[in-house]
C-alpha positions, -999 to +999 in steps of 0.1 A: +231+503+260+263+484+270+285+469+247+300+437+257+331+427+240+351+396+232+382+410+230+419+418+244+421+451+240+417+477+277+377+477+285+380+511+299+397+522+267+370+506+243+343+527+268+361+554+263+365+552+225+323+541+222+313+565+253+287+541+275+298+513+294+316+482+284+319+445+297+327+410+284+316+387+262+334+356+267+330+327+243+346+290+244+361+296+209+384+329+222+390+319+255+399+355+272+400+355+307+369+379+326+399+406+333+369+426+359+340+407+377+323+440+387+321+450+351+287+433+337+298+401+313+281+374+301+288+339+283+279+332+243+282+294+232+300+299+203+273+280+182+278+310+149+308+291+144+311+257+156+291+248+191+321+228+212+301+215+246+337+210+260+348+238+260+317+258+267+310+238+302+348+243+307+340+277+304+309+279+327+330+261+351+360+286+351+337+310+362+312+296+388+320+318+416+321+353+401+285+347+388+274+383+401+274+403+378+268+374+350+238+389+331+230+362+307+245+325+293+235+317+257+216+280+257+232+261+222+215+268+193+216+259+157+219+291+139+189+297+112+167+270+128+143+286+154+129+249+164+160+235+168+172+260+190+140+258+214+144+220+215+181+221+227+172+252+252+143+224+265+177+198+268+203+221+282+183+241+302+187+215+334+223+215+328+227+256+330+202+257+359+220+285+383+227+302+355+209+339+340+201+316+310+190+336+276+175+321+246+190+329+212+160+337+191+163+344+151+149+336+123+116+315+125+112+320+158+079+341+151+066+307+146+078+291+181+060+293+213+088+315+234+085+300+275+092+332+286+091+316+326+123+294+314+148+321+305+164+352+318+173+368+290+169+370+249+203+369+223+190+385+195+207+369+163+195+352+130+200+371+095+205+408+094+170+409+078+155+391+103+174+412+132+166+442+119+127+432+109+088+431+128+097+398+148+128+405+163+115+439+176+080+419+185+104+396+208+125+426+222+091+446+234+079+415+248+113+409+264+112+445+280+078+443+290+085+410+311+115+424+329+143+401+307+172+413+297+180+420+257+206+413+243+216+419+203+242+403+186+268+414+157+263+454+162+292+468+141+276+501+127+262+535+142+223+533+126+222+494+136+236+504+173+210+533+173+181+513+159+184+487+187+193+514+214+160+533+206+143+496+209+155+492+245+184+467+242+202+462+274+234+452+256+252+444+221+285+431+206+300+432+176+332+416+161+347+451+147+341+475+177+359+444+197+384+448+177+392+486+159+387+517+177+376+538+147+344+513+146+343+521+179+344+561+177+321+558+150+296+544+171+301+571+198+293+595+173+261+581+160+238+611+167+263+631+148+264+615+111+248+605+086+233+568+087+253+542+073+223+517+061+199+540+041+167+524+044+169+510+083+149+533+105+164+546+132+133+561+158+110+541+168+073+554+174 
């Protein structure tokens, strides 16, 4: 699984320190500049905090010709309302056209027809109970079976990383492994340790 990061710190010191590959995560609310096109990287919207179109078009725009290695933009979404989220990926998704455009699916969403023809990719967010639960690992098989990418957001510990790595996820992030290298080491020695989150399973069948 790669790890893409919103951070300042060396990539090829973070993928060192989690051992597997690492790109960017760029957001409109950090603003750090994509320091390696040939490293994968993608775009969030910044909508877990405060959704700025502005800035997040700005964003898209500063980038438009080092799309190669682009593996996903996050449509807006209203975090903890599934049907909100689907209507405005139905309203941006003309304005992101050209874009690997991924859907940002969480809680509810087991309740909303997915158009899995209209997106590239899946942001897996929502509550931790949600993320970690039947639906979300429902829309990651699907996801994989259908050739999209899968993405997971907030990974910060080594069962969570594990769990989602054993379900196939093409990439995660996480706030404290952008930002400390012994959440980062931790991670890199997940096979190694006891789990950190007792009762979340860590194979699965």
């Amino acid at each position: 699984m790669i790890v893409l990061l919103d951070t300042s710190h060396d990539l090829d010191t973070c993928a060192a320190e989690l051992g597997c590959e690492v790109g960017q995560l760029l957001t409109p609310l950090t603003g750090f500049r994509l320091r390696d096109p040939s490293k994968p990287w993608a775009i969030d919207n910044g909508a877990f905090s405060h959704f700025d179109e502005k800035a997040f078009f700005a964003r898209l725009r500063r980038q438009e010709h080092e799309k190669t290695n682009c593996k996903f933009v996050c449509a807006p979404d209203v975090v903890g309302q599934a049907m909100r989220t689907a209507e405005l990926f139905d309203l941006f998704k003309p304005r992101l056209a050209g874009w690997p455009l991924a859907l940002v699916v969480q809680d509810m969403h087991e309740l909303v027809r997915i158009q899995w023809s209209d997106l590239d990719a899946i942001f897996v967010g929502g509550s931790t109970n949600w993320k970690v639960g039947p639906h979300a690992a429902a829309c990651i098989k699907t996801a994989k079976a259908l050739g999209k990418w899968v993405h997971v957001g907030r990974i910060n510990d080594p069962a969570r990383f594990e769990y989602f790595e054993q379900l196939g996820a093409d990439s995660c992030d996480g706030s404290g492994i952008a930002q400390y290298s012994h959440m980062r080491e931790a991670i890199a020695k997940r096979h190694f340790q006891e789990k950190l989150f007792e009762g979340l399973p860590v194979r699965v069948s």
